[in-house]
C-alpha positions in Angstrom: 106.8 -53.1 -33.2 105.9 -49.8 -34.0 108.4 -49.6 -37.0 106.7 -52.3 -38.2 103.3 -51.3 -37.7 104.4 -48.0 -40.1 106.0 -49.7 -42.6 102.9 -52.1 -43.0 100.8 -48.6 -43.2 103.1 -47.6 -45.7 102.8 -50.2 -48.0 99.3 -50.3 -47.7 98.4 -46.7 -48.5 101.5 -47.4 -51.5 99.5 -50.2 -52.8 96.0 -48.2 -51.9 97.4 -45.6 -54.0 99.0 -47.6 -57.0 95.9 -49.6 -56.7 93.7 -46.3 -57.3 95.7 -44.7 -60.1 95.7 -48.5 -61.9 91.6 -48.2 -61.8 91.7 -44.5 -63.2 93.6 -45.4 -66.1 91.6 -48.8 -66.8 88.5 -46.3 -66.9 89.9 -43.8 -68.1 90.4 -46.8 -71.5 87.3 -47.7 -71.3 85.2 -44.5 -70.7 87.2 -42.1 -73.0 86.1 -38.2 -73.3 83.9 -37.5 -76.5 87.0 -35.7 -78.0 84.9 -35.7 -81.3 82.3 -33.5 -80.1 85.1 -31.0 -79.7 85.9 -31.4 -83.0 83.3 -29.0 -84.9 83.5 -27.6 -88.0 84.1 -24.1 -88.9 82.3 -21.3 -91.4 83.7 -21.8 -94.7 84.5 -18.6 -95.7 85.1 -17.6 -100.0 87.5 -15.5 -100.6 87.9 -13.0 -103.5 91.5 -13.4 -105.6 92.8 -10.3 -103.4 92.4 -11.7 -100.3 89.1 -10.0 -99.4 86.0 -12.2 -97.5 83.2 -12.7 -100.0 80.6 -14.8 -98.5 80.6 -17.2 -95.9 79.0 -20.5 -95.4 77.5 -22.0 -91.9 77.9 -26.1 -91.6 75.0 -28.4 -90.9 74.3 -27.1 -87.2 74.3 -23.4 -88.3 76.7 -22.2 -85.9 79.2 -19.8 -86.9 82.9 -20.4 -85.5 85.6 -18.8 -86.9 88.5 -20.7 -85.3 92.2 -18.4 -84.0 94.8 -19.5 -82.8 95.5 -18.9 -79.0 99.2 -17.0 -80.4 97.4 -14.8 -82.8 94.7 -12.9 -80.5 96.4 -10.4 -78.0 97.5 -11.4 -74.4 94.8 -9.7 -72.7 92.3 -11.7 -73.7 93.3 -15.6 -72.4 94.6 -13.2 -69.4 91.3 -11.6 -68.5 89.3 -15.1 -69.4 91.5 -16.6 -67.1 91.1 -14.1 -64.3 87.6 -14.0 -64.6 86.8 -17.7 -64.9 89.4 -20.4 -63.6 92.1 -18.3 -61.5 94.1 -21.3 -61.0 94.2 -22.4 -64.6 97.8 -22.9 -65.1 98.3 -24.8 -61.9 95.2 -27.2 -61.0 94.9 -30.7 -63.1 91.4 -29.8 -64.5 89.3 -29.5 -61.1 90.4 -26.8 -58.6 90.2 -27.9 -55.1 90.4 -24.9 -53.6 87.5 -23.7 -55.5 85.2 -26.4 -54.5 85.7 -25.7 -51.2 84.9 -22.7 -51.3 81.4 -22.7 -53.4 80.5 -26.0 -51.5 81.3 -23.9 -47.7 78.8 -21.1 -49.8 76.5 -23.0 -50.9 75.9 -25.0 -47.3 75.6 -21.5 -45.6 73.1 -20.0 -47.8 71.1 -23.3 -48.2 71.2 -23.1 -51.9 73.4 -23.1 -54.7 74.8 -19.7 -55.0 78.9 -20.5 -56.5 80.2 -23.2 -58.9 83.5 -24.2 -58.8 83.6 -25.0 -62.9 87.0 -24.5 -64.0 88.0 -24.0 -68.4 88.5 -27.8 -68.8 84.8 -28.8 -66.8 83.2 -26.1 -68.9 84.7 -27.5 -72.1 83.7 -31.0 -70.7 79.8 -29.8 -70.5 80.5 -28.0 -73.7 80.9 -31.0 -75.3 78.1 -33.2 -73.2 75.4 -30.8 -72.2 73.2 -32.2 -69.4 71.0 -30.7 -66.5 73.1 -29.5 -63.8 72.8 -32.2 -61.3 75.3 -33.2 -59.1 75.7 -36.5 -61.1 76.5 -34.4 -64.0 79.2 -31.8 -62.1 80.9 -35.6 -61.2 81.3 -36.3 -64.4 81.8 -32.7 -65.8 85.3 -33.3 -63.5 86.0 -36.6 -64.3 86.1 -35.2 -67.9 88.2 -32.9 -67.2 90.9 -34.8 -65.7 90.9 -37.1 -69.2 90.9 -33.9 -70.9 94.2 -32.5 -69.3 96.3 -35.4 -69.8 95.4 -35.2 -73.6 95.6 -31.6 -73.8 98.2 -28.6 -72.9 97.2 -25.8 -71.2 97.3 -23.4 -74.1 95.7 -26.0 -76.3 92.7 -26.3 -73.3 92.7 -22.6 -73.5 92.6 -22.2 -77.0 89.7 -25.0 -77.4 87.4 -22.6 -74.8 88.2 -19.7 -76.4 87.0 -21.1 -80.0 83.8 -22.9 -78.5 82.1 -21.0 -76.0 78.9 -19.7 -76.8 78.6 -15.9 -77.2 75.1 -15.4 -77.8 72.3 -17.2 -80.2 74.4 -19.2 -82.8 77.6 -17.7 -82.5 80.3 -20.0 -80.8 84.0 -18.4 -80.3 86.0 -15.7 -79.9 86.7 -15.0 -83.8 82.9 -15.4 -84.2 81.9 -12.6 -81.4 84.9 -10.5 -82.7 83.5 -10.2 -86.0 80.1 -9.5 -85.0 80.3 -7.4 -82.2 82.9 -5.1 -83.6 83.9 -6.4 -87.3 87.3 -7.4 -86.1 89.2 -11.0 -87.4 90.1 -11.2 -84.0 90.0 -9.2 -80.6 91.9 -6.3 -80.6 94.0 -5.2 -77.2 91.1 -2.4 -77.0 87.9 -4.8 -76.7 90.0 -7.6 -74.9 88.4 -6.8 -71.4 84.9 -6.6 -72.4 85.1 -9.4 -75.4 86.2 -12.0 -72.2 83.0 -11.3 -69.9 81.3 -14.5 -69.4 79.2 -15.4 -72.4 75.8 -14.8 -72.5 72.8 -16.4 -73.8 70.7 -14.9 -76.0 68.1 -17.6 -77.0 65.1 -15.8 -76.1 65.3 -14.0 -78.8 63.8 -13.9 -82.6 65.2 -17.5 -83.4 65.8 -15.5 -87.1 67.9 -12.5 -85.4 71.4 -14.2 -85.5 71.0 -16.9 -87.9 69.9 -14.4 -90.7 72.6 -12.0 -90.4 76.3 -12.1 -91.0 79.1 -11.1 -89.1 80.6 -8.0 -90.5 83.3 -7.7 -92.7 87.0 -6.0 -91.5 86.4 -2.0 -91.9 82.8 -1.9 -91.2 81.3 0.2 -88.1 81.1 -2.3 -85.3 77.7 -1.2 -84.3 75.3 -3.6 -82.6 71.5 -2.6 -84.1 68.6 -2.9 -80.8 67.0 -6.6 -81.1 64.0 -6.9 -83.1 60.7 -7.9 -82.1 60.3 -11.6 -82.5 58.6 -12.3 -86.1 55.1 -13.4 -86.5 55.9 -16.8 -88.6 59.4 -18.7 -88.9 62.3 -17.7 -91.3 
């Protein structure tokens, strides 16, 4: 009787289970991630007949990306991004449970929310559908990144955050901030710690400060002039 009883239990949670992953696919079909908002296009940059930058061109949104491939920056930049934001990276399949544990045991004791548990993929999903952070939109932040990771490898997950995250007014990547900040095509080993910090948002700035200027060119001093006051009238 009681072998029965288990191997009814064991079908059912078998079916429960097939049942499940048949409804996550169906959705998964009909709800697909906006892969296209992923998509964005880059700075078009004009080159002289040696080689040498010219001038470059935002697109329509007037953001500047400068898109690298995850192989050509050095290792100690996805390493310290990695450390710093999603520990568990290589091994969770887009949400980390061990992290939402955690921030929700945090959160419950302090009575507020004080931790997230965002991994790269649920930042990449919010990256590419912004919303008020609601619990409704965390939900789907993680059902997006499940559809995200079986589309994408890690490296290429990794190399999609790295090119879009938002480093301050209009600039969006690493090849973007590297070329501000210090005038480099990409990060060099040097800069990789302090290039990887969390971005920042610098909005409440002059809406003219970042838009008007340029990203310096290979060679030139990687200085960072003091913000300017905001201007009286627009650009």
């Amino acid at each position: 009787m009681k072998r029965r009883r288990s191997a009814t239990a064991a079908v059912t949670v078998t079916a429960l289970g097939l049942a499940g992953a048949v409804s996550l696919l169906v959705l998964d079909r009909l709800l697909p991630p906006p892969l296209a908002a992923l998509e964005r296009p880059a700075a078009v940059t004009v080159l002289a007949a040696d080689g040498q930058p010219l001038r470059m061109f935002l697109p329509a949104d007037e953001r500047w990306r400068l898109p690298v491939r995850l192989g050509e920056l050095p290792p100690t930049l996805p390493a310290a991004l990695v450390a710093a934001e999603d520990r568990r990276f290589w091994s969770h399949p887009g949400v980390d449970p061990l992290a939402v544990a955690r921030a929700s045991w945090q959160n419950l004791r302090a009575g507020r929310i004080v931790s997230g548990a965002s991994t790269l993929p649920m930042q990449l999903a919010r990256l590419a559908e912004p919303a008020p952070r609601t619990l409704a939109a965390k939900l789907r932040e993680a059902a997006r990144a499940l559809q995200l990771e079986r589309r994408f490898s890690k490296p290429e997950l990794l190399e999609l955050y790295l090119n879009l995250a938002p480093y301050g007014g209009n600039l969006e990547g690493v090849g973007a901030a590297s070329r501000f900040y210090f005038g480099k095509e990409s990060a060099p080993p040097a800069i990789s710690s302090s290039a990887s910090s969390r971005p920042s948002s610098r909005r409440g700035r002059s809406p003219c400060w970042w838009r008007c200027r340029a990203p310096p060119w290979p060679g030139t001093r990687p200085a960072i002039p003091p913000p300017p006051a905001p201007p009286a009238t627009g650009c």
